[in-house]
C-alpha positions as CSV (number, residue, x, y, z in Angstrom):
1,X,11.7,7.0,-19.1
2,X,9.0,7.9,-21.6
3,X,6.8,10.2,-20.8
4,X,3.7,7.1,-20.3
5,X,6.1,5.3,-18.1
6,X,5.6,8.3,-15.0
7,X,2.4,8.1,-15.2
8,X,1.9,4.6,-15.1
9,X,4.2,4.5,-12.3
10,X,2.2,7.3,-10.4
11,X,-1.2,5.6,-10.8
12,X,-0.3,2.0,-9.9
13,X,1.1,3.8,-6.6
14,X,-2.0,6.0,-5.8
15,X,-4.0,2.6,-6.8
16,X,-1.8,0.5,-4.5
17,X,-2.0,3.3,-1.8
18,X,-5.4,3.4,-2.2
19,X,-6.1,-0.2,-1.5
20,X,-3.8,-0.5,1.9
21,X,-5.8,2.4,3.1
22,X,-9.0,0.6,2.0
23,X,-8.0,-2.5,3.9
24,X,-6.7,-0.7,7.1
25,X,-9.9,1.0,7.7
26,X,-12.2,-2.2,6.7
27,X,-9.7,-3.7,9.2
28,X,-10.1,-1.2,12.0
29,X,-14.0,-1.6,11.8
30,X,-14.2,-5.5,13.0
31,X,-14.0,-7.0,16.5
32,X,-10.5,-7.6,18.0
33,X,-10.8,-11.4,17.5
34,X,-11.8,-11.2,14.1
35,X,-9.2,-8.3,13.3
36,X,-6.1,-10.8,14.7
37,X,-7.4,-13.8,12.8
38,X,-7.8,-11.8,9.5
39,X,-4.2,-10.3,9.7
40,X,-2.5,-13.6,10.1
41,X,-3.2,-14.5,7.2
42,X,-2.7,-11.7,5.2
43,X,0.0,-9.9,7.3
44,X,2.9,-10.6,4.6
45,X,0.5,-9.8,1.3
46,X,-0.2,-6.3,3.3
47,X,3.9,-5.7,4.4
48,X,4.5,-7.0,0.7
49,X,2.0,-4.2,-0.7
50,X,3.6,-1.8,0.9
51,X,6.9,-2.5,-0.1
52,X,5.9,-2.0,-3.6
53,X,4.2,1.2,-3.0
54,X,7.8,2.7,-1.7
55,X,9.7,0.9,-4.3
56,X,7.0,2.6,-6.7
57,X,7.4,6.2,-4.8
58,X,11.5,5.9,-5.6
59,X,10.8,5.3,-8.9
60,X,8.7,8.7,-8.8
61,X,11.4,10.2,-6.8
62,X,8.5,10.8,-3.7
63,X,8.7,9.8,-0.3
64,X,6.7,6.8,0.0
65,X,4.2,5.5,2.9
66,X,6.8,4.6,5.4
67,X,8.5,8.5,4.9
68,X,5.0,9.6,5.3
69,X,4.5,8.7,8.8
């Protein structure tokens, strides 16, 4: 890989990471109800965000969120 290609790779990860986290903690701060109904709906966008964030981290060669727990 050329040497622009790592570092594209890390910062769309830390971006990606970034986000989940943003949307797990904007998530943990409503009422139950309103926390169930949201992640219905966006349950597989969030599972699918994640995925690329580890398929991102294996490109790095770094453990990604799911090895992090």
């Amino acid at each position: 890989m050329s040497r622009p290609a790592p570092e594209a790779i890390a910062t769309a990860r830390r971006q990606l990471e970034a986000a989940l986290g943003g949307l797990v903690q904007m998530l943990t701060r409503l009422r139950v109800e309103h926390r169930n109904a949201l992640l219905q709906r966006i349950a597989p966008h969030l599972e699918a965000a994640r995925r690329a964030a580890e398929r991102l981290a294996a490109l790095e060669g770094r453990p990604g969120p799911e090895d992090r727990r």
